[in-house]
N, C-alpha and C positions, 0 to 999 in steps of 0.2 A: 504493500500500500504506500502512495507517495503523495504525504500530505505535505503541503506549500503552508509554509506560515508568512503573512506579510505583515510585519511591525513598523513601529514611529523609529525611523532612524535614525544616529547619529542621538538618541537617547536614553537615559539606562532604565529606566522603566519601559521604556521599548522594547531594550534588548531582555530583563530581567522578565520582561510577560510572553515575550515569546518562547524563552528557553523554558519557564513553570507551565507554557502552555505543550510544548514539546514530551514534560516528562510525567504531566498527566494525563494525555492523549495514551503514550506508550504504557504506563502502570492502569488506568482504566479503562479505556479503548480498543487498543489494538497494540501489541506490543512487537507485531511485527512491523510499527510501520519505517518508512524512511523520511525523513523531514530535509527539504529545502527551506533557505530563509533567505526573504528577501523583504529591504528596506524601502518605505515610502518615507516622501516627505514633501512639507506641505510647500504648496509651489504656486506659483499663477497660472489658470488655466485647470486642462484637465488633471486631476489625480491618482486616475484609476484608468489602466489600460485594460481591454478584457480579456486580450491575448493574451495575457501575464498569470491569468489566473487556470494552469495547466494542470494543475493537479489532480488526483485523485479525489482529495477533498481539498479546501481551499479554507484558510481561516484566517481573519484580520484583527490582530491585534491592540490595542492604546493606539488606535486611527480613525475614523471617521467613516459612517457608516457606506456598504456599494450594497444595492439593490439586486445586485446579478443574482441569478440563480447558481452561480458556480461558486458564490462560498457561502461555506457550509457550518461555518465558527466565524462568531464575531463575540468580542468582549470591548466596551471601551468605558470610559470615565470622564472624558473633556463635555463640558457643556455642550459646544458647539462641534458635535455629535454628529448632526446631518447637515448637508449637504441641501437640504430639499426640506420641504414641507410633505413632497410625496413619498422620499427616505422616510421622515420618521415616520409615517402612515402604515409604508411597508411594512416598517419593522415593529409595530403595534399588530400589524394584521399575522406576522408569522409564528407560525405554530409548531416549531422543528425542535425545542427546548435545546436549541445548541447556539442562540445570540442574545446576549447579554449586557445590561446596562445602566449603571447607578453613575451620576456623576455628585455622592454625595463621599465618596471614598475620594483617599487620598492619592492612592495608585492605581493603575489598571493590574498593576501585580497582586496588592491584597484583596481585590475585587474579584480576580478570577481564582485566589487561593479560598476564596469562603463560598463560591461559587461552586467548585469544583470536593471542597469537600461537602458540602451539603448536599450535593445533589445528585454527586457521582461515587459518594465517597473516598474521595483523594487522600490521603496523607500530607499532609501541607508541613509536620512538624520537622520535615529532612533539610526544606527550604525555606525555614524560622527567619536566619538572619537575610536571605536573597529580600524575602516579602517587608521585612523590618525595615532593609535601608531602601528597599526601593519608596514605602511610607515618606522617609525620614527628607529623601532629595528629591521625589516629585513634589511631596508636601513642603520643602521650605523648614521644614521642624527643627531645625538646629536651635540651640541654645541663644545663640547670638551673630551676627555677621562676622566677626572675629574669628570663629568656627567655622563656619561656613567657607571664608576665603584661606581660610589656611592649610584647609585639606589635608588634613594629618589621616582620617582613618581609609583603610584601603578600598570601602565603597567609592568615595570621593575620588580619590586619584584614579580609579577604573571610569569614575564619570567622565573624569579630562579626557581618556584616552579614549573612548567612546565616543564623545561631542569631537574630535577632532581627529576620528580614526583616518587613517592613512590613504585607506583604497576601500571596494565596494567588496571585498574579502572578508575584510579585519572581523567588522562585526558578527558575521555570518560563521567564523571561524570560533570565535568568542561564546555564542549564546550556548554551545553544549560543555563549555566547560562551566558557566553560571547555572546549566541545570544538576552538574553533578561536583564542582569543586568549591571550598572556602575560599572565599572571595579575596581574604590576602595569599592562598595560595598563586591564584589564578596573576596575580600581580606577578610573580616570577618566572610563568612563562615564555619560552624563550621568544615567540612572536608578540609579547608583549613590552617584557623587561626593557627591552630599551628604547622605548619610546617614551619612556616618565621621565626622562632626566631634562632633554629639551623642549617637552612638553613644561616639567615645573619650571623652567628658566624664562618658557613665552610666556608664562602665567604670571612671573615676576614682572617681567615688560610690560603686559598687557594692564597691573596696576598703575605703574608708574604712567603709560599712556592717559590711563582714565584717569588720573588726578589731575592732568591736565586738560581732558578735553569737559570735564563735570560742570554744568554749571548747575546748579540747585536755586529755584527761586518760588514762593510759595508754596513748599514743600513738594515741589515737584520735578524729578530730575531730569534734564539733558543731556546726551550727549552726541556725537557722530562721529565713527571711529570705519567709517566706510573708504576711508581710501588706508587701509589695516587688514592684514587679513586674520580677521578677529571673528572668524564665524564662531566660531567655539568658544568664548571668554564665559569667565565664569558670571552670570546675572548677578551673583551677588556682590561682587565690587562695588557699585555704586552705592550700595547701601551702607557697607561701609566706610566708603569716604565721606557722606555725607547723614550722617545716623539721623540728621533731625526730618527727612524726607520721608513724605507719604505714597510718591508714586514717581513711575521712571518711565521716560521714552525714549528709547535708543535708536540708533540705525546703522545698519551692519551692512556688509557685502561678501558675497561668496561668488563662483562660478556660475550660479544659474539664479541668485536671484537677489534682492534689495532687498533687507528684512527688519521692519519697522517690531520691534519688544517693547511689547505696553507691561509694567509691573508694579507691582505694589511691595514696599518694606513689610518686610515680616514682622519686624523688629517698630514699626513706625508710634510714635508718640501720641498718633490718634488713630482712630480704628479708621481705614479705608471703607470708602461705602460707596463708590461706583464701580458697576459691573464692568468690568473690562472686556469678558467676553462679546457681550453688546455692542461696545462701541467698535471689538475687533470684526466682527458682523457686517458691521455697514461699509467697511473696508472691503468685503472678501473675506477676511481673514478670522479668526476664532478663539477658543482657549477655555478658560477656567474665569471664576467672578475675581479671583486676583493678579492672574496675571494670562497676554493674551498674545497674540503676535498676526502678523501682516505681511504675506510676501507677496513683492512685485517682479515681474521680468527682468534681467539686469540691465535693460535697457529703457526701463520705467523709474530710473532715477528720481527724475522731477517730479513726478508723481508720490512715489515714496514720501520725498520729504513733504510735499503738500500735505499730507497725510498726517505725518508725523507734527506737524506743526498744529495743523487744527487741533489733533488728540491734546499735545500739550497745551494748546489755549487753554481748552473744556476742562481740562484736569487743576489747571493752574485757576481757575474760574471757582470751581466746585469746592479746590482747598479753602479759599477766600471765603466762598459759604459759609461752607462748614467754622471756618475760624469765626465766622461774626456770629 
């Protein structure tokens, strides 16, 4: 049996929900099967090829709902879920008890681990700490930004290497040692090992960058680090440089596309209270009620920042509210 897993790429709750979807499939499903992985990510434009979806069975991971009939596993957690109004309809109307969806969990990893013990009887206590820290770094839960950007425990540093994997391989190679190895093991493999050492070195650069380009104004952050290739920076930076900040818009640039990050401080001095997913919505783009993101063509520059700008008025607008 050759089932196709398609997960959120270049993410570890991506990569951590596809490998716990891998080694529950095989312990209660089918334990002969074979699993391919392959990574989406959100793009402008179409997001879903159908030809891609060749498998045997087909399942899509902490991504965003496809209406095909060719797959056959869906789990996710992001707000901004569908795609369509006739997407979620679909998936209200389906009756196959194999797609699944709360976005009131913090991971798509401990969604599918309570999912899958409940209802399949899984054993989820093998992959305790995968489902704990995937919690701890989709959700933002660190004790403080201090923590968060210093990346001392071995989840973190797998996240770097993750967010800024090398080739369309890495990941794909990575997700069966997350279904079955200790996650600071998996750090010392040799297709891993040495990719942390100039990974933590651009991490180093990439603060010192952002303390120059930050500007923080009505608890609202700023930055543009798009002529940088800073696809990968850790989100939490800006909050640490500027701890008195409510919310952040950033803009990035990779190979294929212009990536406006709406976020909010975890850590922030007042409670955040606009939905970010929302305003990522009218964009195109999607996420969670804290934090949300935008991507344009790399040739929709202009655009981007237009973008990015309004969000930051509205944001900078609603702080001021709230403050009065």
């Amino acid at each position: 049996m050759r089932v196709k897993v398609f997960y959120h790429d270049k993410c570890f709750d991506g990569a951590c929900s596809a490998a716990l979807f891998s080694r529950f499939y095989r312990e209660r499903i089918r334990e002969d099967a074979q699993f391919v992985f392959s990574g989406l990510l959100h793009r402008a434009g179409s997001l879903f090829n159908e030809a891609d979806f060749d498998g045997e069975e087909n399942a899509i991971v902490d991504f965003k709902y496809s209406s095909s009939p060719k797959i056959t596993w869906w789990f996710d957690h992001h707000q901004s879920a569908f795609l369509s109004p006739q997407d979620a309809e679909h998936f209200e109307h389906d009756e196959s008890n194999r797609k699944f969806y709360d976005p009131d969990f913090k991971s798509c990893t401990s969604f599918m681990a309570m999912i899958a013990q409940q209802r399949f009887g899984f054993d989820s206590a093998p992959v305790a700490e995968l489902v704990r820290w995937a919690d701890v770094i989709d959700g933002a839960l660190y004790p403080d930004a201090k923590t968060a950007v210093e990346m001392k425990a071995p989840a973190m540093k797998l996240t770097m290497v993750i967010e800024s994997a090398p080739d369309q391989h890495f990941v794909p190679n990575l997700i069966p040692l997350l279904a079955s190895k200790p996650l600071e093991e998996i750090l010392e493999a040799p297709f891993v090992a040495p990719l942390l050492p100039p990974l933590l070195r651009r991490h180093e650069l990439s603060i010192e960058i952002l303390r120059q380009r930050t500007e923080c104004k009505d608890g609202t952050i700023f930055f543009d680090v798009t002529d940088q290739d800073f696809e990968g920076y850790n989100k939490f930076v800006p909050y640490y440089l500027c701890p008195e900040s409510i919310y952040s818009v950033g803009l990035s640039k990779s190979s294929f596309r212009v990536k406006v990050s709406v976020g909010s401080n975890p850590w922030a001095p007042k409670e955040p209270r606009v939905n970010l997913a929302k305003i990522c919505e009218r964009y195109g783009g999607g996420g969670h009620a804290r934090v949300g993101a935008i991507s344009f063509n790399v040739n929709q520059h202009p655009q981007a920042i237009k973008a990015a700008q309004e969000i930051l008025k509205e944001l900078r607008a609603a702080v001021r509210v709230q403050g009065g």
